[in-house]
PQR file of N, CA, C, O and H, with PARSE charges and radii, in Angstrom:
ATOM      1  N   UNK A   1       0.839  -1.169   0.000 -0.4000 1.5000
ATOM      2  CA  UNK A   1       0.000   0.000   0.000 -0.0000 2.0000
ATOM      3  C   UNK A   1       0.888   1.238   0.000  0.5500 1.7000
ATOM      4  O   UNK A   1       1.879   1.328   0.725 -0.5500 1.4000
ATOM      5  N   UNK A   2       0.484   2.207  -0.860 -0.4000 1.5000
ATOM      6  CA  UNK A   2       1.315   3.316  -0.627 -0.0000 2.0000
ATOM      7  C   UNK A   2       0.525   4.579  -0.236  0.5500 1.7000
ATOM      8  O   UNK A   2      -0.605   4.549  -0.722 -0.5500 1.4000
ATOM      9  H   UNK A   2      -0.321   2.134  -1.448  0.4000 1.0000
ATOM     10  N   UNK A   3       0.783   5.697   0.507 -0.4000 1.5000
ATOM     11  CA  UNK A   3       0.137   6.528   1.479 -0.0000 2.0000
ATOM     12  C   UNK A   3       0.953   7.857   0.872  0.5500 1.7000
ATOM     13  O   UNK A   3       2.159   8.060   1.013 -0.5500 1.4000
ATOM     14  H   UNK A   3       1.701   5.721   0.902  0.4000 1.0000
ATOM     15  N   UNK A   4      -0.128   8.830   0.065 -0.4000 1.5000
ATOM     16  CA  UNK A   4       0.355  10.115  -0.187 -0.0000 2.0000
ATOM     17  C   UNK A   4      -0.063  10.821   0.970  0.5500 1.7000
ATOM     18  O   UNK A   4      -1.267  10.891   1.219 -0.5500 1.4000
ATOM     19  H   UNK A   4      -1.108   8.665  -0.050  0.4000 1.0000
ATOM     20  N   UNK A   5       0.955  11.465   1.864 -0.4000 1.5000
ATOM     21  CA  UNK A   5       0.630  12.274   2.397 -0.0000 2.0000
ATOM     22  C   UNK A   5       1.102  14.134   1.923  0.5500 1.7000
ATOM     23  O   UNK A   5       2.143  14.370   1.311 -0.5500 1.4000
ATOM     24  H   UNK A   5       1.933  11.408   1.662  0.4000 1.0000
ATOM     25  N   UNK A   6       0.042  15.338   2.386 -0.4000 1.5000
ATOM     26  CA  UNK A   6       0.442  16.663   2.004 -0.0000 2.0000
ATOM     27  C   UNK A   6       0.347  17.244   3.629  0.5500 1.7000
ATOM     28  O   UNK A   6      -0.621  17.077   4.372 -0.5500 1.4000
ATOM     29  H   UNK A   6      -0.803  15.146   2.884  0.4000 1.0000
ATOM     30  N   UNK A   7       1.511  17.909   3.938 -0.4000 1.5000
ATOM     31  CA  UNK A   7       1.215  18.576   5.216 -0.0000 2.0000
ATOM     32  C   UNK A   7       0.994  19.684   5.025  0.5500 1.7000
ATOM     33  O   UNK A   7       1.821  19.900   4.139 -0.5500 1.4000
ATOM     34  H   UNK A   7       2.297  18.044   3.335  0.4000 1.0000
ATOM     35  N   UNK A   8       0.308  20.934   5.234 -0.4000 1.5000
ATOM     36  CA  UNK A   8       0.043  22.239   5.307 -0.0000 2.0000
ATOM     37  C   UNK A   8       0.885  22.917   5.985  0.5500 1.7000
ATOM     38  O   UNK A   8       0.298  23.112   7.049 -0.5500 1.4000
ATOM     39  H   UNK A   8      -0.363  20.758   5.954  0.4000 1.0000
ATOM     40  N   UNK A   9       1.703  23.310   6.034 -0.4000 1.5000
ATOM     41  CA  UNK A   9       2.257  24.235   7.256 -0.0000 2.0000
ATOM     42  C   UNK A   9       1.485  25.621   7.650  0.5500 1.7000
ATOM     43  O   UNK A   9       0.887  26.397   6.905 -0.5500 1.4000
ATOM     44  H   UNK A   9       2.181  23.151   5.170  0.4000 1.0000
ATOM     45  N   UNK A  10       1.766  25.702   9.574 -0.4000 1.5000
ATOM     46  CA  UNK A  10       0.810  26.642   9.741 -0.0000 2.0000
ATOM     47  C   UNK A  10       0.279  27.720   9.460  0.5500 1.7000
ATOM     48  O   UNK A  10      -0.867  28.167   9.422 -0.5500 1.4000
ATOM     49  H   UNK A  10       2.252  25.071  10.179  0.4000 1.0000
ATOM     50  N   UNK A  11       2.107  28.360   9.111 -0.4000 1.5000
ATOM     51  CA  UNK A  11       3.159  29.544   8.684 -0.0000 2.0000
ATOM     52  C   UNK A  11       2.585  29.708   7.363  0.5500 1.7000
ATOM     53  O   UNK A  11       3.086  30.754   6.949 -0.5500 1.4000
ATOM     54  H   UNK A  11       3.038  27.996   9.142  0.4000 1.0000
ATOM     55  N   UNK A  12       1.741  29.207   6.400 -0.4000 1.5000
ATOM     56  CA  UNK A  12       1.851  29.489   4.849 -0.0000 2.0000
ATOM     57  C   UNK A  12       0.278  29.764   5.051  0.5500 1.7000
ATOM     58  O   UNK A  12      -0.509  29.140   5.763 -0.5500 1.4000
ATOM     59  H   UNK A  12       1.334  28.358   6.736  0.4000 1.0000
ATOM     60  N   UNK A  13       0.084  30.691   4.358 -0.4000 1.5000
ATOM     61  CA  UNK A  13      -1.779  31.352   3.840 -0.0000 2.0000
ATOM     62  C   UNK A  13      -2.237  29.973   3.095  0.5500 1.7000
ATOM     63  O   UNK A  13      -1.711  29.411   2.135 -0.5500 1.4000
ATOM     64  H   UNK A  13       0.724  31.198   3.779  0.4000 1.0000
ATOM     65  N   UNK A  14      -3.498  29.581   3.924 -0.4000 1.5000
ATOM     66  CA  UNK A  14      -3.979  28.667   3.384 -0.0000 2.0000
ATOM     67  C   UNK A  14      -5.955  29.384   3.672  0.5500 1.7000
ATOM     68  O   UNK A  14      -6.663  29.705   4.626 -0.5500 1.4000
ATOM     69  H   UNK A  14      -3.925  30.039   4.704  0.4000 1.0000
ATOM     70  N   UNK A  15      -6.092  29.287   1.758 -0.4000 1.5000
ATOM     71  CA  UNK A  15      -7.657  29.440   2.248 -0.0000 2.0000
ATOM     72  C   UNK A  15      -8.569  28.332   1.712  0.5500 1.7000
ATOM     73  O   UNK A  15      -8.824  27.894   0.590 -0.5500 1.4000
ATOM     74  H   UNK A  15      -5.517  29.026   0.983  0.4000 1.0000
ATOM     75  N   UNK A  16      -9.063  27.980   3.295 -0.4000 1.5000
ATOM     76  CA  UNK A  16      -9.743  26.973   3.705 -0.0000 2.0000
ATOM     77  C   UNK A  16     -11.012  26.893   2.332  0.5500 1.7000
ATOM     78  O   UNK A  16     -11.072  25.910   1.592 -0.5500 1.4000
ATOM     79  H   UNK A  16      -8.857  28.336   4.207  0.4000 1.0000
ATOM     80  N   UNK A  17     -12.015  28.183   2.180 -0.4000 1.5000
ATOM     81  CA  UNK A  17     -13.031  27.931   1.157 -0.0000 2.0000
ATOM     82  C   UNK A  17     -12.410  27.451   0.327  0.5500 1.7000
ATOM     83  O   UNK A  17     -12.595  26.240   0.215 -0.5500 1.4000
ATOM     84  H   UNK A  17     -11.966  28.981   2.781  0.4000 1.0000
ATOM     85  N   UNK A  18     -11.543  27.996  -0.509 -0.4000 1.5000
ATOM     86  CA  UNK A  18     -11.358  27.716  -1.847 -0.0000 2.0000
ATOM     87  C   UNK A  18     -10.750  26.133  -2.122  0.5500 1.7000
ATOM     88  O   UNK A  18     -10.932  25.413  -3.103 -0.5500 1.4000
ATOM     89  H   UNK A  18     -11.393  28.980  -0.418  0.4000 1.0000
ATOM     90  N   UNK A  19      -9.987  25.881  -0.921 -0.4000 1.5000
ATOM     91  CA  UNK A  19      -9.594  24.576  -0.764 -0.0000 2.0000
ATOM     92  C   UNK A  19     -10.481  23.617  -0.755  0.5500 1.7000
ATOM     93  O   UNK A  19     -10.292  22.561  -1.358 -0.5500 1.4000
ATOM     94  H   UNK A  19      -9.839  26.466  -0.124  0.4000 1.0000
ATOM     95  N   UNK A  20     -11.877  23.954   0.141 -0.4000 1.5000
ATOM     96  CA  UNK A  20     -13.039  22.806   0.133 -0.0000 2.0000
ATOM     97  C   UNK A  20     -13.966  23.154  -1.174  0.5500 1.7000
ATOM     98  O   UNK A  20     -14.852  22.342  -1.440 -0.5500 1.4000
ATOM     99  H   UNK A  20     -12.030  24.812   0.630  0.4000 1.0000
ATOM    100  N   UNK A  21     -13.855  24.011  -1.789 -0.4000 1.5000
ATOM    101  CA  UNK A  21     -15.371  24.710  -2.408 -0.0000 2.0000
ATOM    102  C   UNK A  21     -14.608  24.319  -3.990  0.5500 1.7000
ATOM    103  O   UNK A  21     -15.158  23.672  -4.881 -0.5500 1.4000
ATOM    104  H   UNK A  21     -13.135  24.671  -1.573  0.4000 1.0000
ATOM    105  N   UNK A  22     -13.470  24.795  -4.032 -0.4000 1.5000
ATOM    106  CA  UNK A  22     -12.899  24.896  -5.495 -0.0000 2.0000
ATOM    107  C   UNK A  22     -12.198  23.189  -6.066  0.5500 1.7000
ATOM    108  O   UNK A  22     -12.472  22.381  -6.953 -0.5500 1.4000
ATOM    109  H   UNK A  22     -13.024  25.320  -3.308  0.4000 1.0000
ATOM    110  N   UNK A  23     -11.078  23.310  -4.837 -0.4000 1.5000
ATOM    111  CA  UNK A  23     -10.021  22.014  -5.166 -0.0000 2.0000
ATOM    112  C   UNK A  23     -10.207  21.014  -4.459  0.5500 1.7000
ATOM    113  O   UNK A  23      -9.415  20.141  -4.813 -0.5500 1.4000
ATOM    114  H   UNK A  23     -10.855  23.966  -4.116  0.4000 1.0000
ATOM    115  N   UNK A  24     -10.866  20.672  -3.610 -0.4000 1.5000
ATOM    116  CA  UNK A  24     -11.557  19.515  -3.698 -0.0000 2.0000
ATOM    117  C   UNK A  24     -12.239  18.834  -4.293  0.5500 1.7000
ATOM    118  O   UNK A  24     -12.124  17.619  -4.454 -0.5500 1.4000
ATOM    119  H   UNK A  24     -11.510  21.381  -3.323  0.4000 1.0000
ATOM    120  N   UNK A  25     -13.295  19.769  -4.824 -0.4000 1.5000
ATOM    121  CA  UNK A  25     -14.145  18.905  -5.709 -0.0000 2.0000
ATOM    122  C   UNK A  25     -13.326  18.013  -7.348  0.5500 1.7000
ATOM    123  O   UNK A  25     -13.547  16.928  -7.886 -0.5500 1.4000
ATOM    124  H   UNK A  25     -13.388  20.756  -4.693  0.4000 1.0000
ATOM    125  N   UNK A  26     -12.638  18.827  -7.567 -0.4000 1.5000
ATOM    126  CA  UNK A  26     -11.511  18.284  -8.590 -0.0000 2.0000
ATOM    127  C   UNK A  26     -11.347  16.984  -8.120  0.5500 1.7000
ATOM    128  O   UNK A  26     -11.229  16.068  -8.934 -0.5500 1.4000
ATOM    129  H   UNK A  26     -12.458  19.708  -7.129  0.4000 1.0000
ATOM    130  N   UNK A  27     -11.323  16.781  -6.972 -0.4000 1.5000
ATOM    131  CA  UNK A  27     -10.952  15.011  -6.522 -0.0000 2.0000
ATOM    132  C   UNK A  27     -11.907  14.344  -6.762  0.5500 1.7000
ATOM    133  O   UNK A  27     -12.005  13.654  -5.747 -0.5500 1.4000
ATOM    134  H   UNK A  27     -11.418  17.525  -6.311  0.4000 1.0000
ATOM    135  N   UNK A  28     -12.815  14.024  -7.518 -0.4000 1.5000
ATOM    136  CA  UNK A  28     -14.073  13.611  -7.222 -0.0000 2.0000
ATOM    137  C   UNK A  28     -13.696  11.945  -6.373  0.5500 1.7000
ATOM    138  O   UNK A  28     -12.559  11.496  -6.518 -0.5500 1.4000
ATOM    139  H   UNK A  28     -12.735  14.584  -8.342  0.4000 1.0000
ATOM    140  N   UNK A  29     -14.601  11.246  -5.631 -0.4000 1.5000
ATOM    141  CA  UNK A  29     -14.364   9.651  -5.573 -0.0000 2.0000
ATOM    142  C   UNK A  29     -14.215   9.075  -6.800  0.5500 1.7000
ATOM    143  O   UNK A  29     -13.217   8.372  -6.958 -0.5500 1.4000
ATOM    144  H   UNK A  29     -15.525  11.610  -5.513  0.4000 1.0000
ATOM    145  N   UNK A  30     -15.102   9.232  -7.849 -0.4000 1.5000
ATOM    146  CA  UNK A  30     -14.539   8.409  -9.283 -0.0000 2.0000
ATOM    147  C   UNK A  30     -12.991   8.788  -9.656  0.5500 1.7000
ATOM    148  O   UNK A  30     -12.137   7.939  -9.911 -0.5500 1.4000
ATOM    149  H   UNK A  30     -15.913   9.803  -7.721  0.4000 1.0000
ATOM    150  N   UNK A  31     -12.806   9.965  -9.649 -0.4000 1.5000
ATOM    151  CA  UNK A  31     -11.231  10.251 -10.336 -0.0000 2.0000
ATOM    152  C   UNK A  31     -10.366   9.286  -9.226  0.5500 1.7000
ATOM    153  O   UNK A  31      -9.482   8.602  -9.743 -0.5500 1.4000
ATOM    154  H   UNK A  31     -13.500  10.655  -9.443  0.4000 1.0000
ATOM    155  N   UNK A  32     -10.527   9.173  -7.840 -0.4000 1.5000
ATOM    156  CA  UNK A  32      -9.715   8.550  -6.888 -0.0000 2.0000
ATOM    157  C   UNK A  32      -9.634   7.288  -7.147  0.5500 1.7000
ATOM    158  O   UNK A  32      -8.566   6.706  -7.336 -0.5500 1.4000
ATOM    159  H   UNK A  32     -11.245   9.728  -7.421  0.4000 1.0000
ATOM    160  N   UNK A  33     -10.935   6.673  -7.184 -0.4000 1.5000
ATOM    161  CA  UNK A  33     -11.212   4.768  -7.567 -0.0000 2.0000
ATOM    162  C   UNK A  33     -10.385   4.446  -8.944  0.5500 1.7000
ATOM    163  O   UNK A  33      -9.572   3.525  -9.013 -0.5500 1.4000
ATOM    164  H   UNK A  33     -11.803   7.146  -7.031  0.4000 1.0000
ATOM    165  N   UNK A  34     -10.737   5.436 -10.169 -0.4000 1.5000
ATOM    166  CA  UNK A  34      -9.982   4.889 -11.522 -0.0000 2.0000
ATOM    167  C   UNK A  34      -8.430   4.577 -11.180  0.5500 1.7000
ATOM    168  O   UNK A  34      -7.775   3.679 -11.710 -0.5500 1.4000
ATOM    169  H   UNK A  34     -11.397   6.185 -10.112  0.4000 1.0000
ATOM    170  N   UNK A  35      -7.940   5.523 -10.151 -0.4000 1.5000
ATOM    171  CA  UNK A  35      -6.069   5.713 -10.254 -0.0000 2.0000
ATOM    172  C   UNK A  35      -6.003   4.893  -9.804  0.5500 1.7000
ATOM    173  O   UNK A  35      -5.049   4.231 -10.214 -0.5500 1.4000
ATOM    174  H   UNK A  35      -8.472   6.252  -9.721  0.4000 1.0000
ATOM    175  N   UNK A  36      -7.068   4.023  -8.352 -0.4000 1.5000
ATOM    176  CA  UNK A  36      -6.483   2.636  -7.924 -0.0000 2.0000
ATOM    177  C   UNK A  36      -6.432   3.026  -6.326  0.5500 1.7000
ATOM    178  O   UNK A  36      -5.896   2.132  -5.671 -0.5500 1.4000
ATOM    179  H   UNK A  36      -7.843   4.561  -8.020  0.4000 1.0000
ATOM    180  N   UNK A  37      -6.890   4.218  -5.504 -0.4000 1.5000
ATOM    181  CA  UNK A  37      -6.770   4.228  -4.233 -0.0000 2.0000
ATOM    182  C   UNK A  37      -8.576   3.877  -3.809  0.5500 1.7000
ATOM    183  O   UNK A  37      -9.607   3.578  -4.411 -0.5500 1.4000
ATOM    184  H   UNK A  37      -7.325   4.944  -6.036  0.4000 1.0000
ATOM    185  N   UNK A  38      -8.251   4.067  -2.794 -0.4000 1.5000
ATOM    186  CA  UNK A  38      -9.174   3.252  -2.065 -0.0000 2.0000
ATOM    187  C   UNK A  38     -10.254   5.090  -1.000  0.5500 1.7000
ATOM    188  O   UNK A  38     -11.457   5.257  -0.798 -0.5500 1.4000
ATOM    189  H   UNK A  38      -7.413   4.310  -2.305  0.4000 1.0000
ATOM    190  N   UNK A  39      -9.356   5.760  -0.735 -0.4000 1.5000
ATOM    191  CA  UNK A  39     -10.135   6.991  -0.545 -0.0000 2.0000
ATOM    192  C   UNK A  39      -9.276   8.087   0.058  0.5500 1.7000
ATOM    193  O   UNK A  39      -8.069   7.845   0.045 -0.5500 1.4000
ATOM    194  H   UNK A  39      -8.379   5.625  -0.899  0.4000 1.0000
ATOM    195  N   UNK A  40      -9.569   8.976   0.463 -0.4000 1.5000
ATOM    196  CA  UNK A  40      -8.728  10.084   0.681 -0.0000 2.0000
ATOM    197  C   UNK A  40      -9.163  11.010   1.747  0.5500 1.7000
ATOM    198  O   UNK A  40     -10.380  11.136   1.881 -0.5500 1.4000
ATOM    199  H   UNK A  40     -10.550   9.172   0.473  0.4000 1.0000
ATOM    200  N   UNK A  41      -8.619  11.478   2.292 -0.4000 1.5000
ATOM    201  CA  UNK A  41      -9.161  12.384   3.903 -0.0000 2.0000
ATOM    202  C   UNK A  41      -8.595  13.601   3.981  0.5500 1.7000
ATOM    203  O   UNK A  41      -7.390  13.679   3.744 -0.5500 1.4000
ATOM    204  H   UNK A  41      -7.630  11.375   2.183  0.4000 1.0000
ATOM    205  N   UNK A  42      -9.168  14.512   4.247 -0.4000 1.5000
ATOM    206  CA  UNK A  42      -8.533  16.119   4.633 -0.0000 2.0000
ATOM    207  C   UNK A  42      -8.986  16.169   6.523  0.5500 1.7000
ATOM    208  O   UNK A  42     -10.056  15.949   7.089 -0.5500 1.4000
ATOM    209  H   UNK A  42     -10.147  14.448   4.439  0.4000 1.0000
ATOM    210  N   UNK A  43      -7.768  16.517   7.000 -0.4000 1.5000
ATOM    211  CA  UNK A  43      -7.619  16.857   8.451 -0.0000 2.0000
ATOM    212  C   UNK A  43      -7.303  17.417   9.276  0.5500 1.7000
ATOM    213  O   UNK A  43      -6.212  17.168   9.790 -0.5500 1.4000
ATOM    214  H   UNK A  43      -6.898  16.696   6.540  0.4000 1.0000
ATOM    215  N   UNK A  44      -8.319  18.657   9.874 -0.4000 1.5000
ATOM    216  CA  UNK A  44      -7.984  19.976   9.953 -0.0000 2.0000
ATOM    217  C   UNK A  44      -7.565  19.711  11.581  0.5500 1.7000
ATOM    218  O   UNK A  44      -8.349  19.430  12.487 -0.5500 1.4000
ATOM    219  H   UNK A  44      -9.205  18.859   9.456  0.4000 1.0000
ATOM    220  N   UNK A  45      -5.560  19.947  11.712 -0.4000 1.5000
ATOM    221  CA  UNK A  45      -5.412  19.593  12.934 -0.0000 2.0000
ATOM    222  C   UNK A  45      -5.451  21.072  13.969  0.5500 1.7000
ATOM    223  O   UNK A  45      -4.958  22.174  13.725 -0.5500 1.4000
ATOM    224  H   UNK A  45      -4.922  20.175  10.976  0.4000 1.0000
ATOM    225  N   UNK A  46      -5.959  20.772  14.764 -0.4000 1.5000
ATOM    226  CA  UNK A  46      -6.804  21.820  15.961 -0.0000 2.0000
ATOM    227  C   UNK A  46      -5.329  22.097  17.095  0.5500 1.7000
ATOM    228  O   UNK A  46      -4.680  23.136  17.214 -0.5500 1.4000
ATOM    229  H   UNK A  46      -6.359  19.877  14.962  0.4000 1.0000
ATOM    230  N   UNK A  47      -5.136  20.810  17.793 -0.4000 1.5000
ATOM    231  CA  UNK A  47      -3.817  21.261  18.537 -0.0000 2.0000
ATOM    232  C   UNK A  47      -2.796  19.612  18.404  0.5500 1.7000
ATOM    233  O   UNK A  47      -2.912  18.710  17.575 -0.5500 1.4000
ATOM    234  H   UNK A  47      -5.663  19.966  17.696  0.4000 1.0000
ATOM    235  N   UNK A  48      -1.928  19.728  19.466 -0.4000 1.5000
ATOM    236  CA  UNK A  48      -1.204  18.521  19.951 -0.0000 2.0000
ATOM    237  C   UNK A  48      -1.680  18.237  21.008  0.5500 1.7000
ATOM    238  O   UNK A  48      -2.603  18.802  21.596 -0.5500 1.4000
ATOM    239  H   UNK A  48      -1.833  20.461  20.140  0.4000 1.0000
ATOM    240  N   UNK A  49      -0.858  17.014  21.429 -0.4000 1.5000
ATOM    241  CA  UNK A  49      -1.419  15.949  22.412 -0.0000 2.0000
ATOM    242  C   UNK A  49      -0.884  17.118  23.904  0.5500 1.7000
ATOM    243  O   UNK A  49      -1.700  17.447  24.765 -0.5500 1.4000
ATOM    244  H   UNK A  49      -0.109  16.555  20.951  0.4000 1.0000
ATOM    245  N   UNK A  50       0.250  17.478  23.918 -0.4000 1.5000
ATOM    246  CA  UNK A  50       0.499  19.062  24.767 -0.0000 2.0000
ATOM    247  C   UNK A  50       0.392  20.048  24.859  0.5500 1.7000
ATOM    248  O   UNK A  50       1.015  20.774  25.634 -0.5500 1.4000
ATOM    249  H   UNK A  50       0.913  17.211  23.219  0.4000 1.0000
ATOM    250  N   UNK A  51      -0.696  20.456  23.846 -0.4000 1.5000
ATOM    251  CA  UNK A  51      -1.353  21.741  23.572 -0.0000 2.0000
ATOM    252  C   UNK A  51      -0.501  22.899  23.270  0.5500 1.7000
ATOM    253  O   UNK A  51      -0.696  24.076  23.571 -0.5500 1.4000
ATOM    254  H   UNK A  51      -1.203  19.866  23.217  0.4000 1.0000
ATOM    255  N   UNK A  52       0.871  22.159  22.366 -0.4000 1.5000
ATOM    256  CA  UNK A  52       1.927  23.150  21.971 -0.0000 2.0000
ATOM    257  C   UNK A  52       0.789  23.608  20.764  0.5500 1.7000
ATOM    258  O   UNK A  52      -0.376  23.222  20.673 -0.5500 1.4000
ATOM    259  H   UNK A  52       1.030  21.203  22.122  0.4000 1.0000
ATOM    260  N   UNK A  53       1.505  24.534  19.898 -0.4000 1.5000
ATOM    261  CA  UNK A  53       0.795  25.075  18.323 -0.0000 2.0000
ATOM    262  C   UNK A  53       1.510  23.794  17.860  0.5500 1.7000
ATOM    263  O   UNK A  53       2.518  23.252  18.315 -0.5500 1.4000
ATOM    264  H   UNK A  53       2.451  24.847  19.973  0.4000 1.0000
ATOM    265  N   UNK A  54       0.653  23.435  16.755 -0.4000 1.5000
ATOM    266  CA  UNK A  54       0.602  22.627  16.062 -0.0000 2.0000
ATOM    267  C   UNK A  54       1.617  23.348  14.532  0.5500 1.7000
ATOM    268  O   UNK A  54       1.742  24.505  14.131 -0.5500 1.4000
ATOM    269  H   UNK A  54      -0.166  23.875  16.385  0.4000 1.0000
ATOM    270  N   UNK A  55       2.083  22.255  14.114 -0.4000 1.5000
ATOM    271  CA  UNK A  55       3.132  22.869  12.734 -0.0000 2.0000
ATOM    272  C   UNK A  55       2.192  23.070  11.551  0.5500 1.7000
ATOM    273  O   UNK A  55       2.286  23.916  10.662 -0.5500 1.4000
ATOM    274  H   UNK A  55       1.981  21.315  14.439  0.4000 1.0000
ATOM    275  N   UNK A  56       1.186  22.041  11.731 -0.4000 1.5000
ATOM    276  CA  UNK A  56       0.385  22.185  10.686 -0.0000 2.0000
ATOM    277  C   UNK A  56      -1.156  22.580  10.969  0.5500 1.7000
ATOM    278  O   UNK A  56      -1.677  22.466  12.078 -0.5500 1.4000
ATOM    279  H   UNK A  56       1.110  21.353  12.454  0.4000 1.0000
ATOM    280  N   UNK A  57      -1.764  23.023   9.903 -0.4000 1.5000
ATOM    281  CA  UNK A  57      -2.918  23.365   9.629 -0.0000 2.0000
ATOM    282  C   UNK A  57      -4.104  22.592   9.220  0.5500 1.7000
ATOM    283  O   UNK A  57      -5.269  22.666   9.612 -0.5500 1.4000
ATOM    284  H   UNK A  57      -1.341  23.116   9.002  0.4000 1.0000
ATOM    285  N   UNK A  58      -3.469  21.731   8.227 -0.4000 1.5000
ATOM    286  CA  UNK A  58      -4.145  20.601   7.482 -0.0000 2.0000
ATOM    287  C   UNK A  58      -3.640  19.596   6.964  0.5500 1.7000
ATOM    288  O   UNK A  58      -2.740  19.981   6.217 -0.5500 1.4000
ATOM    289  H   UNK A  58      -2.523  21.671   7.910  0.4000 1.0000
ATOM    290  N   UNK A  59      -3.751  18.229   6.951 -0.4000 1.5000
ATOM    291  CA  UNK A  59      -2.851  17.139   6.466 -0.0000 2.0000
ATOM    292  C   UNK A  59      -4.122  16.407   5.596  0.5500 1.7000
ATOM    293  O   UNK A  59      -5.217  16.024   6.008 -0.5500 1.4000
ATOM    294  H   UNK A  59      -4.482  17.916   7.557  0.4000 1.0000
ATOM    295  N   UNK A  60      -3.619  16.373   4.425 -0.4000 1.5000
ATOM    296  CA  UNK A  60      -3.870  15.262   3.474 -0.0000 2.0000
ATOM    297  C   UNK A  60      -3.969  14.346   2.965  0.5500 1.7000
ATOM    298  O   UNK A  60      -3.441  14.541   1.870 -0.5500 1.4000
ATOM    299  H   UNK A  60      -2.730  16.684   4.090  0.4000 1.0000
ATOM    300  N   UNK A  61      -4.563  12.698   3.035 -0.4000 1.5000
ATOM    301  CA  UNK A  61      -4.023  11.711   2.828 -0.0000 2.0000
ATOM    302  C   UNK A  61      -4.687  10.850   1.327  0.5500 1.7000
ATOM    303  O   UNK A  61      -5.884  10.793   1.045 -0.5500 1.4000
ATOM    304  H   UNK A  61      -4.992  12.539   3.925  0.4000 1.0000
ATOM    305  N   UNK A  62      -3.929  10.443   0.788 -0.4000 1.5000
ATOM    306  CA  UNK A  62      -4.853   9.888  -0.390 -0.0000 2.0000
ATOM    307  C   UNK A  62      -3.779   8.425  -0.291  0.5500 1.7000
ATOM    308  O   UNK A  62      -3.969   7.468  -1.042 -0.5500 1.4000
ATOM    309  H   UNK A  62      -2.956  10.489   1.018  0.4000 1.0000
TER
END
């Protein structure tokens, strides 16, 4: 099995609409099933397990 992951960093302008509203939908589930994965997750991380800031914003997995 192989695991694409994308990390967001916190530090970089990331906008959330356009990310869910625009470029997501580009993923559709059919485009994902034809390439051969099985499904894909967006994961908007909130904090750490020590409530340091977190490095990232959002992690990606397909």
């Amino acid at each position: 099995m192989i695991v694409l992951t994308f990390c967001y960093k916190r530090e970089i302008p990331f906008d959330e609409t356009y990310y869910f509203n625009s470029h997501l939908p580009l993923l559709s589930r059919k485009t994902v099933l034809e390439k051969g994965a099985s499904k894909y997750e967006v994961k908007k991380v909130l904090s750490t397990a020590d409530g340091s800031s977190a490095p990232n914003s959002f992690i990606f997995n397909l």
